[in-house]
N, C-alpha and C positions, 0 to 999 in steps of 0.2 A: 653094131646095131643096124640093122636094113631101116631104110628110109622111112618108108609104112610103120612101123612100130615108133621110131622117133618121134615122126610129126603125132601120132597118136596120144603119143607122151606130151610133147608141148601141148595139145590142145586142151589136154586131161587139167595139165598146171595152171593152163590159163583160165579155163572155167572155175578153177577152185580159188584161183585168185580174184575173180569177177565176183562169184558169188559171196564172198567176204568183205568184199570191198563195197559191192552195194549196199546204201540204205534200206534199213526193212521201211514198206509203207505203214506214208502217216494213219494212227488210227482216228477216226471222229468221233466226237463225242457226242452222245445222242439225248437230250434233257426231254422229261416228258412236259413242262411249259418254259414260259418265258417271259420272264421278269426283267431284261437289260429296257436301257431307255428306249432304245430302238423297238422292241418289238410293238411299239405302238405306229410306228410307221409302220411296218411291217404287217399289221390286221388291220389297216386303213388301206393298203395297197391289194392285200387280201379281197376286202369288199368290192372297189373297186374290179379287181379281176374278175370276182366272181358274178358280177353285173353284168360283165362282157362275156360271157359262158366259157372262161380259162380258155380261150382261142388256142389250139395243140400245134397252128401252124406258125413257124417263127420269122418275127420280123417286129415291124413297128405299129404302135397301135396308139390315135388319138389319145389324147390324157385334157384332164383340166387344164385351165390358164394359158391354151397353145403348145404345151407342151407335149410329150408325146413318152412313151414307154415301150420296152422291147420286152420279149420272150424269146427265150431262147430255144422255144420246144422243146422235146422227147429230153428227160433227165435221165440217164442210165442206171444211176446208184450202182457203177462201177466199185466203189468201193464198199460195197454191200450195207454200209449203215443201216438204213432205211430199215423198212421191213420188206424180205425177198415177194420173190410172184406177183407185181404190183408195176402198173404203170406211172408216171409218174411227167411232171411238166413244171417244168421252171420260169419262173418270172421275175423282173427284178423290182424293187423296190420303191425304189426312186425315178420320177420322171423327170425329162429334160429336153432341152431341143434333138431335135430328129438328127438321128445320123453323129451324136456327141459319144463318147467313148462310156463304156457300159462300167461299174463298178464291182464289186465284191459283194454287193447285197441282194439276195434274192428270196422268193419264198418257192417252195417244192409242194405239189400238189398233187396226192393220187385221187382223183377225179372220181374214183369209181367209190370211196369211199370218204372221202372232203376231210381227210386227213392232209392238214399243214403246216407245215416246220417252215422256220427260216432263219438264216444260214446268215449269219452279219460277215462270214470271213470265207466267200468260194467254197463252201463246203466242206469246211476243216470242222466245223460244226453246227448240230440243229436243235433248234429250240422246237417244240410241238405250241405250233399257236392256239 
């Protein structure tokens, strides 16, 4: 067997070994409201946001009590949950001192229609607030 056609052969093995081997992605699950205990933090943080006109640039943003809150801006809905064609900007939940390590709770807002979900687990799933 000529060299060209070999490696051709292993590459062929190796992609069909890859593609097996890989996990399919997680799907999320999309709820049209939300009834866990959190989502009452979650439409308190809501308002709050939306007082501050959902700021699209990401960083930190005064909160009550000294504490302070981040955004993360532009949410991609990479993994297409959401509804497609639609911008979209994420914020988190919970405030805290400035610069302290972000969690897994956020709320996703498409602005242009104040549609929003949040997401108690990074986006593995949304609740519709």
């Amino acid at each position: 067997m000529h060299t060209p056609h070999r490696l051709a052969l292993i590459l062929a093995t190796l992609m069909s070994l890859i593609a097996v081997a890989a996990p399919a992605p997680a799907q999320a699950a999309v709820y049209s409201s939300c009834t866990q205990t959190r989502c009452a933090d979650a439409r308190t943080a809501n308002t709050t946001w939306r007082a501050k006109g959902y700021p699209t640039t990401a960083g930190w943003y005064t909160w009550t009590n000294g504490l302070h809150n981040y955004t993360g801006g532009r949410h991609y809905n990479r993994e297409g949950q959401l509804p497609t064609n639609a911008t979209y900007y994420e914020y988190d939940v919970y405030p805290r001192p400035r610069g302290a390590a972000r969690d897994a709770y956020r709320i996703v807002v498409n602005k242009s229609t104040g549609a929003t979900w949040f997401t108690p687990d990074h986006y593995a799933n949304f609740y519709r607030l």
